[in-house]
Gaussian input, Z-matrix of N, CA and C with variables (Angstrom, degrees):
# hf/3-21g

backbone

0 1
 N
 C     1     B1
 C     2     B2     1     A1
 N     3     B3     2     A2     1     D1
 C     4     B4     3     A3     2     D2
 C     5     B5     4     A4     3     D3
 N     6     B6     5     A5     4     D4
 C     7     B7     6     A6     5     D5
 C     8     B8     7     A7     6     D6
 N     9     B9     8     A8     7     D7
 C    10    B10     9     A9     8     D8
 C    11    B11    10    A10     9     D9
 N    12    B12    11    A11    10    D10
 C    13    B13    12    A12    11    D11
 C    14    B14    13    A13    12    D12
 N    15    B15    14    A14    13    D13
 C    16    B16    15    A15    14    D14
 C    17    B17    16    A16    15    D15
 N    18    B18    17    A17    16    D16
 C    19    B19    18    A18    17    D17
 C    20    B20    19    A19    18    D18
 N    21    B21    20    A20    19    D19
 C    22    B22    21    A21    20    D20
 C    23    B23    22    A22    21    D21
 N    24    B24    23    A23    22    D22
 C    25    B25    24    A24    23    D23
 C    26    B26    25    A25    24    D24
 N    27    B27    26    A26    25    D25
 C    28    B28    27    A27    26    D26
 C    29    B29    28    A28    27    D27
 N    30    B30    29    A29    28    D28
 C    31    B31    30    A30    29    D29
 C    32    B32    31    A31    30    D30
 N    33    B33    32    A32    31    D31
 C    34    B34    33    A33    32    D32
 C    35    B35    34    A34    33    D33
 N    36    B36    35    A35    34    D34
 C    37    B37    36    A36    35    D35
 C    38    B38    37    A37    36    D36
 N    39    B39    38    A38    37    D37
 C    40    B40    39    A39    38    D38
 C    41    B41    40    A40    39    D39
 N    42    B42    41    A41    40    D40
 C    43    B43    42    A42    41    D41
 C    44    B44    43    A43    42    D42
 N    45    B45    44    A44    43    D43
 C    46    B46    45    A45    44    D44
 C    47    B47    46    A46    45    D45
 N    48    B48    47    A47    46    D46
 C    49    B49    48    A48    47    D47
 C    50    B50    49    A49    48    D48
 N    51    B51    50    A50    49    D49
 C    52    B52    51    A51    50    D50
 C    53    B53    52    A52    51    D51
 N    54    B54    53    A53    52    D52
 C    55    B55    54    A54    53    D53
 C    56    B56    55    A55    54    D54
 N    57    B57    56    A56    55    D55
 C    58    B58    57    A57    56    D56
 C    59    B59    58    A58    57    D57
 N    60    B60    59    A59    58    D58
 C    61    B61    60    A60    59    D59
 C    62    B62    61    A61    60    D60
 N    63    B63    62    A62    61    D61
 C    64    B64    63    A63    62    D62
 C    65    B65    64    A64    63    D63
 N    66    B66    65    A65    64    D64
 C    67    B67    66    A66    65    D65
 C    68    B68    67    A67    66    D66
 N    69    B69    68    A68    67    D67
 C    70    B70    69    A69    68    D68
 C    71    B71    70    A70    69    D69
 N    72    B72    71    A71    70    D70
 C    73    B73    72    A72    71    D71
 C    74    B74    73    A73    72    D72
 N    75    B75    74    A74    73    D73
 C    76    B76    75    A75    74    D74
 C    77    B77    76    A76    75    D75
 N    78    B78    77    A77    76    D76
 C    79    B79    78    A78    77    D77
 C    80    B80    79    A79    78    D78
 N    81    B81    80    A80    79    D79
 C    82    B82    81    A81    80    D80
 C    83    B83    82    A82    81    D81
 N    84    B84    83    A83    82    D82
 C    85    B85    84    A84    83    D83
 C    86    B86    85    A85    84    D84
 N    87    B87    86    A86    85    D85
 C    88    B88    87    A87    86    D86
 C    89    B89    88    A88    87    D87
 N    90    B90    89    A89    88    D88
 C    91    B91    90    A90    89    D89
 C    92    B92    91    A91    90    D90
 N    93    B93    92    A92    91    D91
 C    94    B94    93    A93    92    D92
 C    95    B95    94    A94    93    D93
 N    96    B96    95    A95    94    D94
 C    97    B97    96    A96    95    D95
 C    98    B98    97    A97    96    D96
 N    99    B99    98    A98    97    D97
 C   100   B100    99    A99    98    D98
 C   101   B101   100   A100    99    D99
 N   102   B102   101   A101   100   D100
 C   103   B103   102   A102   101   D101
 C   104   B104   103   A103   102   D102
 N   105   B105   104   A104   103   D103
 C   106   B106   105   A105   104   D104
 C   107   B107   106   A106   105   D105
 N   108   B108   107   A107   106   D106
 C   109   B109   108   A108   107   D107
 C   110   B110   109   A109   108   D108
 N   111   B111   110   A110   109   D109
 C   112   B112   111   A111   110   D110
 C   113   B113   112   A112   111   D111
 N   114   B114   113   A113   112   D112
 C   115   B115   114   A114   113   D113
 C   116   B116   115   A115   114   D114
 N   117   B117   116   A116   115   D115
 C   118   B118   117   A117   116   D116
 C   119   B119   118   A118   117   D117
 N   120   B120   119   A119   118   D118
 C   121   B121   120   A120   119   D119
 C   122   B122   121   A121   120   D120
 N   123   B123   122   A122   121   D121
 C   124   B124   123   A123   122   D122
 C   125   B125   124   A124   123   D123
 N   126   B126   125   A125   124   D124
 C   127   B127   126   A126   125   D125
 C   128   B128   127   A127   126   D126
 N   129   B129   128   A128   127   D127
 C   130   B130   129   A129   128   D128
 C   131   B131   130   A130   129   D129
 N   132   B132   131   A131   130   D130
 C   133   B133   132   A132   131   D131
 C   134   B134   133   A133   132   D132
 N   135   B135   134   A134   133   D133
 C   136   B136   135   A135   134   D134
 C   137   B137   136   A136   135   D135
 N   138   B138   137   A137   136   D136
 C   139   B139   138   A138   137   D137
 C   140   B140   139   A139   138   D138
 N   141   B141   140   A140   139   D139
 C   142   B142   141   A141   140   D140
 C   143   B143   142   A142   141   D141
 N   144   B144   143   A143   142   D142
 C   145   B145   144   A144   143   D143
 C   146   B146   145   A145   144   D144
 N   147   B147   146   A146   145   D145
 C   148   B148   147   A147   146   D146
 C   149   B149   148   A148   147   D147
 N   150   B150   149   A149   148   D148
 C   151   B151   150   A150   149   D149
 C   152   B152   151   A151   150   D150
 N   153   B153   152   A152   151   D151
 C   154   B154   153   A153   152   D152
 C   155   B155   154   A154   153   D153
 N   156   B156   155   A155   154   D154
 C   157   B157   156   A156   155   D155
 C   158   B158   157   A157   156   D156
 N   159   B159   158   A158   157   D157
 C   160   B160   159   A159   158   D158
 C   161   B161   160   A160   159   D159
 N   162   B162   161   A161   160   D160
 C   163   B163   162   A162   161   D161
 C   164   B164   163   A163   162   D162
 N   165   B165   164   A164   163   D163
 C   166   B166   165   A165   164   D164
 C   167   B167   166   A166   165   D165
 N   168   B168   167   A167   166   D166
 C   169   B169   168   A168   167   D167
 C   170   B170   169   A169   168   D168
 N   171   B171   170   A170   169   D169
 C   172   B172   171   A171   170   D170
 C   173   B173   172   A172   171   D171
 N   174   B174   173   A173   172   D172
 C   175   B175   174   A174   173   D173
 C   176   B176   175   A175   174   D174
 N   177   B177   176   A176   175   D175
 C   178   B178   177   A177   176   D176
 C   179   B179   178   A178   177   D177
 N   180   B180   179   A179   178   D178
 C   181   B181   180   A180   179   D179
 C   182   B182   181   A181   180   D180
 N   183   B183   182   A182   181   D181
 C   184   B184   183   A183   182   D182
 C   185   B185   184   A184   183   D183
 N   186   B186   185   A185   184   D184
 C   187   B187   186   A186   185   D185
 C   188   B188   187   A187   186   D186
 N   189   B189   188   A188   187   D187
 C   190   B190   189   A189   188   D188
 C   191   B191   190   A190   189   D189
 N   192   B192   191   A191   190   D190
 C   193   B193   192   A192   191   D191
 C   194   B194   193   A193   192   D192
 N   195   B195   194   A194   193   D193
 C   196   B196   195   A195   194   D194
 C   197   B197   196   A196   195   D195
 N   198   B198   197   A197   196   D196
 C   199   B199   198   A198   197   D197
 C   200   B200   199   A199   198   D198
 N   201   B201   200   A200   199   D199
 C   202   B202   201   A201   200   D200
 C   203   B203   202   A202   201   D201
 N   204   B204   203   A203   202   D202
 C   205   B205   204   A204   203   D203
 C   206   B206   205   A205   204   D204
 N   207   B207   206   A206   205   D205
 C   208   B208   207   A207   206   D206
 C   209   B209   208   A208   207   D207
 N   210   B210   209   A209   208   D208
 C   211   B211   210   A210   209   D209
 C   212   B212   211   A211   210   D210
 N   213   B213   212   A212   211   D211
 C   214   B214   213   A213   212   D212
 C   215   B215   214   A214   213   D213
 N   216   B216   215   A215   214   D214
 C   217   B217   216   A216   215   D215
 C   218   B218   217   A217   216   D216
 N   219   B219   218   A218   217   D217
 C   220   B220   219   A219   218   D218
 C   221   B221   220   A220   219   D219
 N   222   B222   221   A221   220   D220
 C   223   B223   222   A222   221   D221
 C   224   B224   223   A223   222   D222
 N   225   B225   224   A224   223   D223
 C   226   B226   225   A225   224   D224
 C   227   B227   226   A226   225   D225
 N   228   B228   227   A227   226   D226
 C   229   B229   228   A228   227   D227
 C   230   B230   229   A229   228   D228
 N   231   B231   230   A230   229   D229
 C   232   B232   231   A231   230   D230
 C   233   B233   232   A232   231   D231
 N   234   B234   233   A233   232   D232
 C   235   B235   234   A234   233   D233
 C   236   B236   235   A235   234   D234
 N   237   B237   236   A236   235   D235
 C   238   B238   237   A237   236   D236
 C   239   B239   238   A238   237   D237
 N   240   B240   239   A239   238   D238
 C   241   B241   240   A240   239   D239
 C   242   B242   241   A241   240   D240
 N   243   B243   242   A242   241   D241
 C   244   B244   243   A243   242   D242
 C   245   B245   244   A244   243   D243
 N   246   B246   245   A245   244   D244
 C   247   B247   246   A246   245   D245
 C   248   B248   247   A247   246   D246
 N   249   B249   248   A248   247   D247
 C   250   B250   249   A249   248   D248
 C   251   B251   250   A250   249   D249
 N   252   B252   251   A251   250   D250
 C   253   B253   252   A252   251   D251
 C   254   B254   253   A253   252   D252
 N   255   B255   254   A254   253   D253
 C   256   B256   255   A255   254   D254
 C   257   B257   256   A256   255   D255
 N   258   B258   257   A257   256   D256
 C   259   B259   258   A258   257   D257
 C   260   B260   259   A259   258   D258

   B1=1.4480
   B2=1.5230
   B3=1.5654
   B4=1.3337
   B5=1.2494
   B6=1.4025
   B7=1.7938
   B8=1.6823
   B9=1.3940
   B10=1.7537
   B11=1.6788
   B12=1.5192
   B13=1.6073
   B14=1.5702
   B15=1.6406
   B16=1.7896
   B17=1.7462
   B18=1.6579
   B19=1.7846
   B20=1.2708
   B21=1.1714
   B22=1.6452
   B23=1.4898
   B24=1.7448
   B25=1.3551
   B26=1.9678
   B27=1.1887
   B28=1.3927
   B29=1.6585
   B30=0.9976
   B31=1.5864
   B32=1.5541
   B33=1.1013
   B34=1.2785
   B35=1.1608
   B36=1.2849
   B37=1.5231
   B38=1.6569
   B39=0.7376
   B40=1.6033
   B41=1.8726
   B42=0.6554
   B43=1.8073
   B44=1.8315
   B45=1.2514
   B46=1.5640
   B47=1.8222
   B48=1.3187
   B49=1.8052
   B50=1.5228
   B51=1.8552
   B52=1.4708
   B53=1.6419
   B54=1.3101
   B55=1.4141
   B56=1.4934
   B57=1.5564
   B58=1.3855
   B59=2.0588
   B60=1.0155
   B61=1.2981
   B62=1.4150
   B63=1.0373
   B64=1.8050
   B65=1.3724
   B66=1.6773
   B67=1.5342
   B68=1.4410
   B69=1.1447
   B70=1.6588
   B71=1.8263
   B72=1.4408
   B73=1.4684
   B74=1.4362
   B75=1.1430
   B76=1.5272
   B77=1.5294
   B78=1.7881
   B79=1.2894
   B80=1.6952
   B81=1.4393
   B82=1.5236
   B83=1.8114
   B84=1.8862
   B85=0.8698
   B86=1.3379
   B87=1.1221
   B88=1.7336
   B89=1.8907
   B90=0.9889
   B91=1.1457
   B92=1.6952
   B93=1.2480
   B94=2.1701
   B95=1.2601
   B96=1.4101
   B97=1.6125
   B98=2.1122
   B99=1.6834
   B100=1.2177
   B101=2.1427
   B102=1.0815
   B103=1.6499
   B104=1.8491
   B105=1.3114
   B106=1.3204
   B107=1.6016
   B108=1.0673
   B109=0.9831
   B110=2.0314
   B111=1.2850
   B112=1.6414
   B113=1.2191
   B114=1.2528
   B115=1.1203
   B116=1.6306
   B117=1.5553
   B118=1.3173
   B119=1.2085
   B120=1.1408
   B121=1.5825
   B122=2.0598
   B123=1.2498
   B124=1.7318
   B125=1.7594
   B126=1.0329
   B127=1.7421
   B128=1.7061
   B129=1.1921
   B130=1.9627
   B131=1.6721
   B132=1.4800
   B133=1.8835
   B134=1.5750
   B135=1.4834
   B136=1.7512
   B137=1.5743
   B138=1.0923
   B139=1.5236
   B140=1.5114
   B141=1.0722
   B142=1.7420
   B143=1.4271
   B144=1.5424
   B145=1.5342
   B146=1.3581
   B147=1.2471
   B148=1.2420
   B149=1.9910
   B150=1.2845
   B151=1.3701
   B152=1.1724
   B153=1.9597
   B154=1.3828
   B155=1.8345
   B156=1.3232
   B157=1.2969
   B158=1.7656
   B159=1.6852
   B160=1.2189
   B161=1.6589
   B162=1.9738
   B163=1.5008
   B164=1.9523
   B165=1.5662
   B166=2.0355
   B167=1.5132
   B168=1.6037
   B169=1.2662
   B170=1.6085
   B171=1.5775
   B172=1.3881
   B173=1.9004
   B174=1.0985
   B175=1.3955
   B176=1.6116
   B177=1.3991
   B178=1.5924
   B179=1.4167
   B180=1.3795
   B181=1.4165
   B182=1.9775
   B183=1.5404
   B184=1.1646
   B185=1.7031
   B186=1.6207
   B187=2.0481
   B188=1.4672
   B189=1.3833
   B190=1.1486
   B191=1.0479
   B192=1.2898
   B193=1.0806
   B194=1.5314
   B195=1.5138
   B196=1.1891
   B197=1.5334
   B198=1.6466
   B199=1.8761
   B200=1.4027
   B201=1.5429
   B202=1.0927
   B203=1.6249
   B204=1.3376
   B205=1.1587
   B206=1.7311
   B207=1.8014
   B208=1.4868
   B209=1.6896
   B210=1.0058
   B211=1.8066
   B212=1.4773
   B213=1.6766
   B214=1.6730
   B215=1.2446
   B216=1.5478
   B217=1.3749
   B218=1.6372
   B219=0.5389
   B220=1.6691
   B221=1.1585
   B222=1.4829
   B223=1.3640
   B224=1.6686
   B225=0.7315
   B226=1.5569
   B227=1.4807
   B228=1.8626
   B229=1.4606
   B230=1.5192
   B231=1.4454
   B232=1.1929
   B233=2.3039
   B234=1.4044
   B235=1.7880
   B236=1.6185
   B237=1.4527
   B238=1.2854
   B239=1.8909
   B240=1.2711
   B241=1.2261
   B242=1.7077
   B243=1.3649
   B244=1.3844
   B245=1.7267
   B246=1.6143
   B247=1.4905
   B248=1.0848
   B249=1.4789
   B250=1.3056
   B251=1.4175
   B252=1.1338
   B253=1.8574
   B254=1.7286
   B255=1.3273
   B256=1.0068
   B257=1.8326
   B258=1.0770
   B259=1.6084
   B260=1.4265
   A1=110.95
   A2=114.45
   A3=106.45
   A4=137.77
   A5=95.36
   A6=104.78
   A7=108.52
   A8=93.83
   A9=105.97
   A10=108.14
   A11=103.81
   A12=97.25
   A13=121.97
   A14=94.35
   A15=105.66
   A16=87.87
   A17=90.09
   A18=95.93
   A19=87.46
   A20=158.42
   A21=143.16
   A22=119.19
   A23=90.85
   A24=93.35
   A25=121.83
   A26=81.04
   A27=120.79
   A28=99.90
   A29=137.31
   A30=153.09
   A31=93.20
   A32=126.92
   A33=134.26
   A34=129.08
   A35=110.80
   A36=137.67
   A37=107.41
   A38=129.85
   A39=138.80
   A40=93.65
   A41=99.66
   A42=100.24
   A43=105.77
   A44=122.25
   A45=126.87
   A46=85.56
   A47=100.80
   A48=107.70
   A49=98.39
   A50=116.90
   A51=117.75
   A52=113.46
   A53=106.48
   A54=127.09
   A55=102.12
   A56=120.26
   A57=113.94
   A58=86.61
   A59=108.35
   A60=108.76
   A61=119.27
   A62=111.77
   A63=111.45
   A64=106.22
   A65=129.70
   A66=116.49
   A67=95.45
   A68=144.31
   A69=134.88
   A70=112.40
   A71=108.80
   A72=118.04
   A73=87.63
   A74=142.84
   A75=120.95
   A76=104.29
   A77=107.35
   A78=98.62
   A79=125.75
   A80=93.36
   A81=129.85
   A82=110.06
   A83=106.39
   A84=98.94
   A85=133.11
   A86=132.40
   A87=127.01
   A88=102.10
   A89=145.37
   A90=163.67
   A91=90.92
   A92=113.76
   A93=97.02
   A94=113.67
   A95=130.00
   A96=138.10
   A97=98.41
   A98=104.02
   A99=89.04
   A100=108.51
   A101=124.86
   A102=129.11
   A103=105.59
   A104=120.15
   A105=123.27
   A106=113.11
   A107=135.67
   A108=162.87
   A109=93.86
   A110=108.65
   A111=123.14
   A112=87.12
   A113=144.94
   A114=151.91
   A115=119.94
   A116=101.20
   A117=117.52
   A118=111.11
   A119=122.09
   A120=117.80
   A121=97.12
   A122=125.14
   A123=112.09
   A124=81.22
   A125=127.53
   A126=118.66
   A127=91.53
   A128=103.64
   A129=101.33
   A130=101.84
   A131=111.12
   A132=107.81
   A133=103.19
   A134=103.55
   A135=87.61
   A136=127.25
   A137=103.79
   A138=119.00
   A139=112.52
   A140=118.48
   A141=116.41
   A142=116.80
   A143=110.93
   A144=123.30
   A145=125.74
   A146=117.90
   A147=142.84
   A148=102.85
   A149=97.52
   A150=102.59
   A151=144.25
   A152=103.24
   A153=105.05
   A154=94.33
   A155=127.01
   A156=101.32
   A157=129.20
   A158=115.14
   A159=98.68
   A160=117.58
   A161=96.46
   A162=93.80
   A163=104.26
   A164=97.35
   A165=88.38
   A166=91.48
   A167=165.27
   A168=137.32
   A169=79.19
   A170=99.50
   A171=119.36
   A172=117.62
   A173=105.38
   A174=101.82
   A175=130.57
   A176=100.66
   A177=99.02
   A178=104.57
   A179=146.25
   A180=136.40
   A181=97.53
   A182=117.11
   A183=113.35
   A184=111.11
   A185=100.33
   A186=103.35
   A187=90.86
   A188=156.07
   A189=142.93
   A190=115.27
   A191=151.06
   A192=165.53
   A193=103.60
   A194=114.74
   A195=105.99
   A196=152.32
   A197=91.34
   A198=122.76
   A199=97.19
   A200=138.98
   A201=130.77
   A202=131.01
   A203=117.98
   A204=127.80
   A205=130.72
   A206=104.89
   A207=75.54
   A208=113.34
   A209=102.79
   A210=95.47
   A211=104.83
   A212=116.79
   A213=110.73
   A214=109.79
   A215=118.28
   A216=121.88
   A217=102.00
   A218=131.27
   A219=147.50
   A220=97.98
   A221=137.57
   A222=151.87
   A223=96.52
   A224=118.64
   A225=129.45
   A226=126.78
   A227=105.18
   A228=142.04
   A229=122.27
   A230=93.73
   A231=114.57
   A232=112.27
   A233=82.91
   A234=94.12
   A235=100.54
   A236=117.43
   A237=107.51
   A238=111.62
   A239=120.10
   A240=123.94
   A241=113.51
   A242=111.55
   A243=105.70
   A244=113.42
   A245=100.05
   A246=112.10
   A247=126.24
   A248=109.99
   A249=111.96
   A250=121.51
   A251=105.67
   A252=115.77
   A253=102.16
   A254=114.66
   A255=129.04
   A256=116.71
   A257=115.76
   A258=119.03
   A259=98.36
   D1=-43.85
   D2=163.89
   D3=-45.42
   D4=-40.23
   D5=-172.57
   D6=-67.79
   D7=-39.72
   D8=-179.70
   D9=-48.59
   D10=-54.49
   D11=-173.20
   D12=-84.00
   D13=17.97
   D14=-172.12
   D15=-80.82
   D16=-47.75
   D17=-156.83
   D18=-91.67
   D19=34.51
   D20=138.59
   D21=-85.70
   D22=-33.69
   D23=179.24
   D24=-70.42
   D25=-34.43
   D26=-170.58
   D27=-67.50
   D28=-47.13
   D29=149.93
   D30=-38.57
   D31=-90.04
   D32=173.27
   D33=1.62
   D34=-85.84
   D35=158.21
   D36=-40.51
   D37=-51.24
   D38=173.37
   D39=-55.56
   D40=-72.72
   D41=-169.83
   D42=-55.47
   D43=-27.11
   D44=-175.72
   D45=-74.98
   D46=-68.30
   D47=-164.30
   D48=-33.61
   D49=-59.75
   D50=-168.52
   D51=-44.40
   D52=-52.95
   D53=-172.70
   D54=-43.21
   D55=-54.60
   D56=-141.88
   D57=-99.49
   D58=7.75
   D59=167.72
   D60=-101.74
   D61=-17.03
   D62=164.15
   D63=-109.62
   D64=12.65
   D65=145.34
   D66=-91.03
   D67=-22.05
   D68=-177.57
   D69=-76.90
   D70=-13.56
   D71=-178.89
   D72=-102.46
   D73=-30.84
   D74=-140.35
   D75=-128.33
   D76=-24.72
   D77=-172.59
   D78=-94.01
   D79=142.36
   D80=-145.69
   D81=-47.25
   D82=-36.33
   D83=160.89
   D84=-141.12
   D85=-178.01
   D86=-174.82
   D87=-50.52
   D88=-46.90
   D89=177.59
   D90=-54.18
   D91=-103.90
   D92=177.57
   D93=-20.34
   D94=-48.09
   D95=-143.62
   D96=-88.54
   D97=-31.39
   D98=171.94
   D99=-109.75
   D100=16.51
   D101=150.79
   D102=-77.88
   D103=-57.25
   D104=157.31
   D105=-32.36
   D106=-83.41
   D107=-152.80
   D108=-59.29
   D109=-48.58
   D110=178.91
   D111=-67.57
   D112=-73.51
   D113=-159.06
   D114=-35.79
   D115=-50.80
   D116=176.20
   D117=-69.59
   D118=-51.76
   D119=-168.34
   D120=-76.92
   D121=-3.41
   D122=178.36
   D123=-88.71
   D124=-28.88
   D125=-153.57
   D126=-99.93
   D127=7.03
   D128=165.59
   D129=-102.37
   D130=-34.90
   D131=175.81
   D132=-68.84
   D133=-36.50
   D134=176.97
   D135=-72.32
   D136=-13.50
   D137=171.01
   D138=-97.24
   D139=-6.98
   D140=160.73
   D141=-89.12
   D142=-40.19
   D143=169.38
   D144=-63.14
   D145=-28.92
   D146=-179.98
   D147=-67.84
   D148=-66.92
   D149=155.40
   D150=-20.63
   D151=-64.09
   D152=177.39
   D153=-79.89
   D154=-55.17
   D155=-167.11
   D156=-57.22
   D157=5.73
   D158=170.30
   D159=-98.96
   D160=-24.90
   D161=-178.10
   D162=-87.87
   D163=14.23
   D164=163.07
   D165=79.32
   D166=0.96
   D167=-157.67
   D168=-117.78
   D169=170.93
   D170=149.22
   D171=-130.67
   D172=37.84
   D173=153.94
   D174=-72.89
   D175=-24.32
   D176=176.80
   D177=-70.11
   D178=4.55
   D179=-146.33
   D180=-89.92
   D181=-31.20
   D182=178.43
   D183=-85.17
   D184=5.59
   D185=167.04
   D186=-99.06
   D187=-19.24
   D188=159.36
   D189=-58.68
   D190=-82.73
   D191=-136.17
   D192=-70.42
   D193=-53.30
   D194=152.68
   D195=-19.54
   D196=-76.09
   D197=157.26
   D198=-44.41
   D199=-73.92
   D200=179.70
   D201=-39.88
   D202=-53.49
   D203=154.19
   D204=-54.49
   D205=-25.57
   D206=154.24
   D207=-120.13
   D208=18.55
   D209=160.48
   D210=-63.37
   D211=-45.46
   D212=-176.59
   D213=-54.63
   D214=-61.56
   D215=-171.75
   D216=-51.75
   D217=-53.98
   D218=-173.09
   D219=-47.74
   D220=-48.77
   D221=-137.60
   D222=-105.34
   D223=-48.00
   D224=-165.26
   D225=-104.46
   D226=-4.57
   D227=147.71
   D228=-54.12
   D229=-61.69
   D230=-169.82
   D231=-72.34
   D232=-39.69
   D233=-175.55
   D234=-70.86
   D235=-34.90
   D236=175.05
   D237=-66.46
   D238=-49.22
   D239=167.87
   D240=-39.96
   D241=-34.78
   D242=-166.37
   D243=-82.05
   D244=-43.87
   D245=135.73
   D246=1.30
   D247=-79.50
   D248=-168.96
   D249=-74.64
   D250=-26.93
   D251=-173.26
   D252=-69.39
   D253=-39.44
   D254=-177.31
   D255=-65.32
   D256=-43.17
   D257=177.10
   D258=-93.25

């Protein structure tokens, strides 16, 4: 049963990553391209977390926190940039 919800999840995550990579190729404007772009990097913590909770460790927890911290910075970089182009 474990293994099943390793590779469902794991399927999963694969299909989110694809997705938010053809709104980052395709979408229309800087605004899609950086929600896309957030998107991918939360569906890389879920695929690191996913990780540690099947092999049981928590050493990856200081590669989360990271990823998390710069999706924000990243996130709130970028909206100010968009900001500006915009006024």
């Amino acid at each position: 049963m474990t293994t099943l919800l390793a590779v469902a999840l794991t399927v999963l995550i694969s299909v989110t990553a694809l997705l938010a990579l053809a709104r980052i190729y395709r979408g229309p404007s800087l605004i899609d391209r950086v929600v896309a772009a957030d998107l991918l990097l939360s569906t890389m913590l879920a695929a690191v977390a996913v990780e540690a909770a099947v092999n049981r460790h928590a050493t990856t927890l200081p590669i989360l926190v990271v990823l998390s911290l710069l999706g924000f910075v990243g996130s709130v970089s970028l909206v100010r940039f968009a900001v500006r182009e915009v006024a």
